[in-house]
TORSE-424767 format. One line per field, with one value per residue (C-alpha): residue number from 1; residue in three letters; x, y, z negated. Coordinates in pm, 1 decimal. Example, Ala and Ser with C-alpha at 12.3 -4.5 7.8 and 13.67 -1.06 7.14 Angstrom:
BEGIN
nr: 1|2
rest: Ala|Ser
u: 1230.0|1367.0
v: -450.0|-106.0
w: -780.0|-714.0
end
This chain:
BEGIN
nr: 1|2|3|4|5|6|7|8|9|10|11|12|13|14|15|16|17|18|19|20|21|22|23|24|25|26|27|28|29|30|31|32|33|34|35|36|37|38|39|40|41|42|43|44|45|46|47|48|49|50|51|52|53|54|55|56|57|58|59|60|61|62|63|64|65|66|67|68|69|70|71|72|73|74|75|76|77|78|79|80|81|82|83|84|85|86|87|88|89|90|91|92|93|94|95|96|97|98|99|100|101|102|103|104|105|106|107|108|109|110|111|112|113|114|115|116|117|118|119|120|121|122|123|124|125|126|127|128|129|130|131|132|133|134|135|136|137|138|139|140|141|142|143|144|145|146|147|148|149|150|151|152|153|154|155|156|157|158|159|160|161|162|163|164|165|166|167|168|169|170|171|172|173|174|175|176|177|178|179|180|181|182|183|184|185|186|187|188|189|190|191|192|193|194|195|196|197|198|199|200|201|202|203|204|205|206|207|208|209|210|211|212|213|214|215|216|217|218|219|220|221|222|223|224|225|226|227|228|229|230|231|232|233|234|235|236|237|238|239|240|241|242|243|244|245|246|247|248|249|250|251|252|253|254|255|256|257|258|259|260|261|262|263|264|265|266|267|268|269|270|271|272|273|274|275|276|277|278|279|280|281|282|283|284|285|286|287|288|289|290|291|292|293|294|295|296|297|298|299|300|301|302|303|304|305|306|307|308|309|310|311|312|313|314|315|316|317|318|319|320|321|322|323|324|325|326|327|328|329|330|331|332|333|334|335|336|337|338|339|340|341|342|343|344|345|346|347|348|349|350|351|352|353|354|355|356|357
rest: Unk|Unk|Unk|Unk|Unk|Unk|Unk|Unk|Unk|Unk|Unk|Unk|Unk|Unk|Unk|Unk|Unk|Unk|Unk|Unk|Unk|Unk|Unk|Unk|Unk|Unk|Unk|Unk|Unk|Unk|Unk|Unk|Unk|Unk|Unk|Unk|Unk|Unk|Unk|Unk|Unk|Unk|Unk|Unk|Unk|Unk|Unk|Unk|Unk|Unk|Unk|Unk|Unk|Unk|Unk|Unk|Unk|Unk|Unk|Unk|Unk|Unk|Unk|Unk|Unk|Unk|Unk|Unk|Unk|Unk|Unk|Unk|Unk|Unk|Unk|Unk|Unk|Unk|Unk|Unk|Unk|Unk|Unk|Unk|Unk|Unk|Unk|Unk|Unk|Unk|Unk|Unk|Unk|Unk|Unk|Unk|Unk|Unk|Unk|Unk|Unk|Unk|Unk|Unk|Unk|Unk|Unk|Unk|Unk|Unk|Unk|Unk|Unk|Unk|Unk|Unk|Unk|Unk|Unk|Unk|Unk|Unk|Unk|Unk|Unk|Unk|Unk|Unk|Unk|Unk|Unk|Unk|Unk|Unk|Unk|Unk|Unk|Unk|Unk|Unk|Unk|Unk|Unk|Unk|Unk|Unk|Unk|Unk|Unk|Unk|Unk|Unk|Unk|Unk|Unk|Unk|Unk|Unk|Unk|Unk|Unk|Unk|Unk|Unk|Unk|Unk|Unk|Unk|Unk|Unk|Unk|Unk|Unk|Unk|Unk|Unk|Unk|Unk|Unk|Unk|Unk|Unk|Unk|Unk|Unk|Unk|Unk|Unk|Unk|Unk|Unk|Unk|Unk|Unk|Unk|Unk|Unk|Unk|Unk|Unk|Unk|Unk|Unk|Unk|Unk|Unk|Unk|Unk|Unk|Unk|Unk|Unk|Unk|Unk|Unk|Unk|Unk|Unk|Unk|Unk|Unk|Unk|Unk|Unk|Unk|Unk|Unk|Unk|Unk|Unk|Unk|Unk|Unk|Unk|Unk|Unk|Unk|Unk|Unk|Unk|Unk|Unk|Unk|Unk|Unk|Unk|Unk|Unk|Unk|Unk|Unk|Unk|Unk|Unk|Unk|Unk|Unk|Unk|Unk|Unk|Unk|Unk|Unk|Unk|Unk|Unk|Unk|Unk|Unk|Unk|Unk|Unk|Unk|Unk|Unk|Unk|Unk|Unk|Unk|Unk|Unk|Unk|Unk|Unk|Unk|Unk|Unk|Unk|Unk|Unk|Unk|Unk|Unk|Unk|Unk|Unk|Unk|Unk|Unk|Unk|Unk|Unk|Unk|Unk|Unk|Unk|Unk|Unk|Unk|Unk|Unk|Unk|Unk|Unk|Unk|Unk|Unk|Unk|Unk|Unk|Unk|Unk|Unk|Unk|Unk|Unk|Unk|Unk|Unk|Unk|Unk|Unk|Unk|Unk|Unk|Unk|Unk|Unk|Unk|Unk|Unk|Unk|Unk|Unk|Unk|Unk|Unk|Unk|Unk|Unk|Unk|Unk|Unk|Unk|Unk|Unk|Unk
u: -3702.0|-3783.5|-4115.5|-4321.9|-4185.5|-3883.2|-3863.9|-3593.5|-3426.3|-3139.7|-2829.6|-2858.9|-2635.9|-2866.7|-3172.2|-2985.3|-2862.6|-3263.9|-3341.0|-3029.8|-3223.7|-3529.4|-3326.8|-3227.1|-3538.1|-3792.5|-4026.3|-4167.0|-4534.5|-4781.9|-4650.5|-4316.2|-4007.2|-3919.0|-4310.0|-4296.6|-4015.7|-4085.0|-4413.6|-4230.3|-3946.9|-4221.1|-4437.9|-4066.6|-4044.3|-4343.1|-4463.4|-4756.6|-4924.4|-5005.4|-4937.1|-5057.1|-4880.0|-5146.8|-5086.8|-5142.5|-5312.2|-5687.6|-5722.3|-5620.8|-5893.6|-6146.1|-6045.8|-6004.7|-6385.2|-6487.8|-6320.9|-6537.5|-6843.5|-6950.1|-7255.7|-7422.6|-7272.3|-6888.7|-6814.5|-6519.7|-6343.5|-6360.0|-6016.2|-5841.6|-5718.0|-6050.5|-5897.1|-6016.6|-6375.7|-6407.5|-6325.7|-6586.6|-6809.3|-6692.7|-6771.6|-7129.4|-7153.6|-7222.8|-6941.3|-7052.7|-6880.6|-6782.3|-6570.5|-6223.7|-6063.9|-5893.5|-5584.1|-5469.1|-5655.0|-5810.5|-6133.6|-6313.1|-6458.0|-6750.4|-6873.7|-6843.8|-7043.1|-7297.9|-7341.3|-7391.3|-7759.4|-7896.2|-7728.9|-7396.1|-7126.8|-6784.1|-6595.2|-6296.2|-6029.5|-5716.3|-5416.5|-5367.9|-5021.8|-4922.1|-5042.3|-5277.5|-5616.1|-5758.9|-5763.5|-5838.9|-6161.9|-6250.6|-6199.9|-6501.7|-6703.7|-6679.2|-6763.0|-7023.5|-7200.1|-7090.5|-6892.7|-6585.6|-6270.9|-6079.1|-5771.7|-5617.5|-5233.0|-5129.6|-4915.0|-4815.7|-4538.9|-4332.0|-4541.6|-4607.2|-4820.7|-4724.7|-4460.4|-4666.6|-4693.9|-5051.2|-5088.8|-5194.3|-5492.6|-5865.9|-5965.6|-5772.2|-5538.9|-5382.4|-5045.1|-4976.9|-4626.9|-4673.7|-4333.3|-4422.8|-4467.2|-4180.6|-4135.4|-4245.4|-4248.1|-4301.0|-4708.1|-4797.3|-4934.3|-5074.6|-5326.7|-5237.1|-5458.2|-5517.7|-5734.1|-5607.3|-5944.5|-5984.0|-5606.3|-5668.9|-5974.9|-5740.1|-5466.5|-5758.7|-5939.6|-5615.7|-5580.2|-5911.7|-6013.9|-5827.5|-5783.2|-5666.2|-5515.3|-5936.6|-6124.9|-6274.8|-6292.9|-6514.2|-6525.3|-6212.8|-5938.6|-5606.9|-5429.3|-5105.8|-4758.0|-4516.2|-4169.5|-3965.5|-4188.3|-4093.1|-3803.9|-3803.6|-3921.0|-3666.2|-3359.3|-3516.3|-3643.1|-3265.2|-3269.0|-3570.3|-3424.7|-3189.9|-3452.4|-3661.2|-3394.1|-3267.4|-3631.6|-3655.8|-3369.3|-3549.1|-3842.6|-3657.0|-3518.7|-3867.9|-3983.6|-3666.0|-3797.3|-4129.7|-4198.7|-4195.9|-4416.1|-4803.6|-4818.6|-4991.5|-4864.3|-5074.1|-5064.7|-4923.6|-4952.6|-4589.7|-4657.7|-4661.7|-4319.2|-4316.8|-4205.5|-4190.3|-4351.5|-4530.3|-4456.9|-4808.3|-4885.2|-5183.0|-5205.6|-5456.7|-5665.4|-5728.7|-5588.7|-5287.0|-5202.7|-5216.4|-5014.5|-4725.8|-4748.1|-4750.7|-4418.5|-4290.9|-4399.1|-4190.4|-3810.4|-3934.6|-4057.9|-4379.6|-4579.7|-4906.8|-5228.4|-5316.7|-5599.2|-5839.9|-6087.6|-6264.5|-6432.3|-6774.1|-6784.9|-6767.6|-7112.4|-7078.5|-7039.0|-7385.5|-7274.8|-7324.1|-7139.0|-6818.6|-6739.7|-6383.9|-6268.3|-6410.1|-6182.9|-5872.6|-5909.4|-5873.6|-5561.7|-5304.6|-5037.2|-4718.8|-4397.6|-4126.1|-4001.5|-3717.1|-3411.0|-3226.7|-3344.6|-3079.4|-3001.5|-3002.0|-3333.3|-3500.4|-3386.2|-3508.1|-3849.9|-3892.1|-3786.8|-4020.0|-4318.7|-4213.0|-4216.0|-4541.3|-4776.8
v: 4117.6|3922.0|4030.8|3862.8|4101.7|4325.2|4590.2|4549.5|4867.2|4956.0|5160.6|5510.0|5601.7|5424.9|5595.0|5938.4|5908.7|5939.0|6203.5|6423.6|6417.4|6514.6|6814.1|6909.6|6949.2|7023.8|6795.5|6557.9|6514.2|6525.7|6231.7|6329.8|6159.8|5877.2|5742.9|5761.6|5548.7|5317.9|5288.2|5188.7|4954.9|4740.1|4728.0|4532.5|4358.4|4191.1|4193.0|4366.5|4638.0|4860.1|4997.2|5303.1|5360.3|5503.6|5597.7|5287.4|4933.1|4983.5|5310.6|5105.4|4850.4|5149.1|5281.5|4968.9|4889.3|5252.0|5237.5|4917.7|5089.3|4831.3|4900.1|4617.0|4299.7|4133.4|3802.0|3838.3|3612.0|3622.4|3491.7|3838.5|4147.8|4388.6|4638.9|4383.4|4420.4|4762.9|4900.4|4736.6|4915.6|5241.6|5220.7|5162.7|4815.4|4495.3|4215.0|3862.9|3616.5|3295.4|3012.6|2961.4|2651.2|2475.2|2380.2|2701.5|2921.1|3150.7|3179.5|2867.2|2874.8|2619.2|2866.5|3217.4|2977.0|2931.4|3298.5|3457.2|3590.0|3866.5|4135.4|4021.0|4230.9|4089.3|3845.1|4041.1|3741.7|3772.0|3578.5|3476.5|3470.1|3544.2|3186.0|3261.7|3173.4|2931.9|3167.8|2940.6|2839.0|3216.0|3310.6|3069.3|3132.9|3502.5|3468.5|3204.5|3482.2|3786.9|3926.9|4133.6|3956.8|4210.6|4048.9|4173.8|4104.9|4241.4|3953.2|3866.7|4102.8|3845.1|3552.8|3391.1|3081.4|2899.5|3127.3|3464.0|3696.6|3644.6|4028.4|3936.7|3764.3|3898.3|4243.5|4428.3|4320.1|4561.6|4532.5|4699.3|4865.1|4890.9|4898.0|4527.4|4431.8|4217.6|4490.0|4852.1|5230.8|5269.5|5349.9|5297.6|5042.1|4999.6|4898.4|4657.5|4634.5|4449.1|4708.1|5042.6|5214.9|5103.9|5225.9|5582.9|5593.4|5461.4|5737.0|6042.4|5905.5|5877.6|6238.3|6400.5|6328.3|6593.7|6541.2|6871.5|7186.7|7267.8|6989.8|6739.8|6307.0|6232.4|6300.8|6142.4|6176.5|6193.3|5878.5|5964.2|5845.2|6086.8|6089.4|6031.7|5701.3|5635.7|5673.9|5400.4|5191.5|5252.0|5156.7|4869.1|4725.2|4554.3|4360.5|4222.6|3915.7|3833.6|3916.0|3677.0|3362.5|3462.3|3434.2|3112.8|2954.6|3049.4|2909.6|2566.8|2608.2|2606.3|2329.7|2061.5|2132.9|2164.1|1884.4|1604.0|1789.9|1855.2|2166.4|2235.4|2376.5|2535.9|2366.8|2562.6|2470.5|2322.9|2557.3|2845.2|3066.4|3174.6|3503.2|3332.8|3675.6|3491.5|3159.9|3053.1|2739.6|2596.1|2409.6|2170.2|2465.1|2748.2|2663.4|2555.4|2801.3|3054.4|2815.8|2856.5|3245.5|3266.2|3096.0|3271.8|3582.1|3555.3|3478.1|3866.3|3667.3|3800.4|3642.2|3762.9|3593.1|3670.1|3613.0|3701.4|3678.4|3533.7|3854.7|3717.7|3761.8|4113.8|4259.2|4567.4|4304.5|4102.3|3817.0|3456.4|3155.0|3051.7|2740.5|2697.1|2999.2|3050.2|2727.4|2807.1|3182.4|3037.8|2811.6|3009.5|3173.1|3365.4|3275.9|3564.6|3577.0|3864.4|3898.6|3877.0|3624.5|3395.0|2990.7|3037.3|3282.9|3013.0|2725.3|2920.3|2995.8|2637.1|2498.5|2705.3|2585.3|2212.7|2220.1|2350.4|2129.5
w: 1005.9|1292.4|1494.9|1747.8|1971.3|2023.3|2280.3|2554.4|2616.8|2898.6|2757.1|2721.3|3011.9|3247.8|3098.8|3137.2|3452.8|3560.7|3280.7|3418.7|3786.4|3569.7|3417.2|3739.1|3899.8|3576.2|3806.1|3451.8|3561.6|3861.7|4060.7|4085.9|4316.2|3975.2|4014.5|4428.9|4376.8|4116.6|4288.8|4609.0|4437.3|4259.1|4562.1|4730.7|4455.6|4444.3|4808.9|4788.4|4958.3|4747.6|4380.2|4210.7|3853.0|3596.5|3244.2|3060.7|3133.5|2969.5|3191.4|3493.2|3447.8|3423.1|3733.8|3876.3|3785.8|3892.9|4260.1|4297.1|4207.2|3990.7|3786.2|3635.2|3504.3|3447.0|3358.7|3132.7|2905.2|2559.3|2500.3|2534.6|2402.9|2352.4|2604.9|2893.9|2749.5|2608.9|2978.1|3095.6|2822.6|2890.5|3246.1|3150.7|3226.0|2997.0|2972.1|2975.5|2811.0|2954.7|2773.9|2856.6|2955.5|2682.0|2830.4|2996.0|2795.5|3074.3|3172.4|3304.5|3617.8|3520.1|3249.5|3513.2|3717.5|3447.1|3358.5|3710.1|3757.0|3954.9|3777.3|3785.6|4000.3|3890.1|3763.9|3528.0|3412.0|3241.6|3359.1|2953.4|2805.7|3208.5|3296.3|3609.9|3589.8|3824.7|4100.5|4400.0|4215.1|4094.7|4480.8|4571.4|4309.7|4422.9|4776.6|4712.7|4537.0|4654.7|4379.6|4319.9|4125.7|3889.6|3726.2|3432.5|3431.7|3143.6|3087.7|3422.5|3552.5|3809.6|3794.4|4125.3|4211.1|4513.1|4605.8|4572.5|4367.0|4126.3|4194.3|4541.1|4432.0|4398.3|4494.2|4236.1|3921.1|3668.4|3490.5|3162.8|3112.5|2734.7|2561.8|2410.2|2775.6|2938.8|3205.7|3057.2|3080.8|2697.2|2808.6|3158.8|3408.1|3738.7|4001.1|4299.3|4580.4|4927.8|5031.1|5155.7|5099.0|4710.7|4687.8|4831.0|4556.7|4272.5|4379.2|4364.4|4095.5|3848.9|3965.1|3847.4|4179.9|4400.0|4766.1|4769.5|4561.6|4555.2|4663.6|4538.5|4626.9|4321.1|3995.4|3864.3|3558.2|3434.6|3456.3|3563.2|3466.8|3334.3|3534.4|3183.9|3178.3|3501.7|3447.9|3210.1|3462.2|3697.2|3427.4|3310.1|3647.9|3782.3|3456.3|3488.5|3594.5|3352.5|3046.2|3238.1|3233.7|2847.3|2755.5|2914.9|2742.4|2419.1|2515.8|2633.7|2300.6|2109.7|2323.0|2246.5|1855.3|1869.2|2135.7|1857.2|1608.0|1575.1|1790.2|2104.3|2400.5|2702.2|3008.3|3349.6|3694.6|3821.3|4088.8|3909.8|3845.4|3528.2|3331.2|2968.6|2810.1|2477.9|2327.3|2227.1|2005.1|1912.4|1529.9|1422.1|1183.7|1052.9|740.1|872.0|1114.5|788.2|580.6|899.5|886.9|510.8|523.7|771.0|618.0|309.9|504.9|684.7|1025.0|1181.1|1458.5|1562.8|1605.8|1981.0|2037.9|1718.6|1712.7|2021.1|2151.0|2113.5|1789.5|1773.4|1684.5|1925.1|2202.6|2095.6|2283.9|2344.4|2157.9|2370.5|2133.0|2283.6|2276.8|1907.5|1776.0|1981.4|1865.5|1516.1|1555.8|1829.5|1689.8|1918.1|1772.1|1779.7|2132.5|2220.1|2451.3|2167.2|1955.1|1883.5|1822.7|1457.6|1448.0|1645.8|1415.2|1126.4|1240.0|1376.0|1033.9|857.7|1096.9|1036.6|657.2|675.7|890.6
end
């Protein structure tokens, strides 16, 4: 069986080496010494200043939207898992929809532009597929009128665009350390900010909101990462670069096939550094695109329509018509994309795709 995904995993004797420390000390919870120093090593490794590891992705954009103190509305794309949405919900404010653009998929900064009235606080886009959004164009949108800029980066562990990191951009982003993720902690994420006064109210909010044994910051919750996940981190974090340049030699791979054949690709900045996380496609229907996974399907290969369907549509949302995103939502498919996928894997699920468009 061949999946869309396949989580990477470091040996067991480099996962034990950490749990052993863990044994030693019974320290598995309450921000213990494996989250300080993942905390710190991915902070170096990125550049930033500062990081604040949280129990998984969807409860990092909730606190990232509660340290901002937003309230009313966010302009959020669509095109998306519904995590990047339904946080917004749960924080007791209404997402707006804007289209996204149909060459890199992300939000477009026209449409935010369109959408922004009174009661609009903050713009929330999603670096889709970890190709950045427009961010130069977001940033003037947002001081032009006044508004905060929340990026989900789900997909975007070690992508930098012109030589930064993409985590350095807008007020706050949040990373998701899911075990499908291309870096993970099995659950997890975090919250990178510029500004040390929304990262002291990310650290006590993630913490029920202590600033003390029996004080109080503000009423907060729990959103902290385990040490055993951290753990995780920690193992998997000095391979990150070789996953990185094995996934990238599959994805050259699917391009020298696919390039002569009716599929589209997304477009990506040249300036942009990559991570290769998802190998998206775009096919010329509906119909199509289930013909493909049909026949995939039956030779056990599984790829996964991300995203369907355009959020939009979803009658708890009671949104506006975002045309583009509606077709595109229809006709992307992720082809299989793993560490380990190999020559022959890829040659079979390419076949498969060409006899059947």
């Amino acid at each position: 069986m061949i999946n869309v995904t396949k989580t990477y995993l470091p040996s067991l004797n480099e996962y034990n080496k950490y749990l052993k420390k863990i044994w030693q000390t019974s320290y598995v919870t309450n921000h213990g010494p494996m989250v300080v120093k993942l905390e710190k090593d991915l902070t170096d490794y990125f550049n930033i200043k500062h990081l604040r590891l949280v129990s998984n992705g969807t409860i990092g954009l909730e606190l990232a939207i509660r340290s901002l103190n937003l309230k009313g509305n966010i302009i959020t794309t669509p095109f998306s898992y519904i995590a990047s949405s339904a946080s917004i919900v749960w924080q007791n404010c209404k997402p707006i929809f804007a289209d996204i653009d149909p060459s890199s998929l992300c939000i477009s900064p026209k449409e935010v532009e369109k959408m922004i009235d009174k009661n609009t606080q903050a713009i929330l886009a999603v670096h889709v597929f970890g190709n950045p959004c427009d961010v130069d164009a977001l940033s003037k949108i947002a001081k032009k009128h006044n508004l905060k800029v929340i990026y989900d980066a789900a997909h975007a562990f070690g992508v930098s665009y012109r030589g930064r990191s993409v985590l350095s951009y807008g007020d706050i982003s949040v990373l998701s350390f899911h075990a499908t993720k291309i870096f993970h902690t099995v659950e997890g994420g975090a919250v990178v900010s510029n500004d040390p006064k929304i990262d002291k109210t990310v650290d006590h909010l993630r913490r029920f909101g202590h600033i003390g044994p029996y004080s109080y910051y503000n009423l907060g919750t729990n959103a902290k990462m385990s040490e055993l996940h951290a753990a995780m981190g920690l193992a998997i974090l000095p391979h990150f670069k070789n996953v990185v340049a094995t996934r990238k030699k599959i994805v050259n791979k699917y391009d020298s096939i696919l390039k002569n054949y009716s599929v589209i690709r997304i477009t990506i900045d040249p300036e942009v550094k990559q991570n290769y996380s998802y190998y998206p496609i775009i096919l010329s229907s509906q119909s199509q695109l289930k013909k493909v996974v049909k026949n995939l399907n039956t030779k056990d290969i599984f790829p996964r329509r991300y995203f369907y369907p355009s959020l939009n549509t979803l009658t708890f949302f009671k949104s506006n018509k975002c045309m583009v995103s509606e077709d595109i939502s229809r006709r992307v498919l992720c082809l299989p994309l793993s560490y380990d996928l190999c020559d022959k894997d890829i040659e079979k699920i390419t076949n498969t795709i060409i006899k059947s468009i």
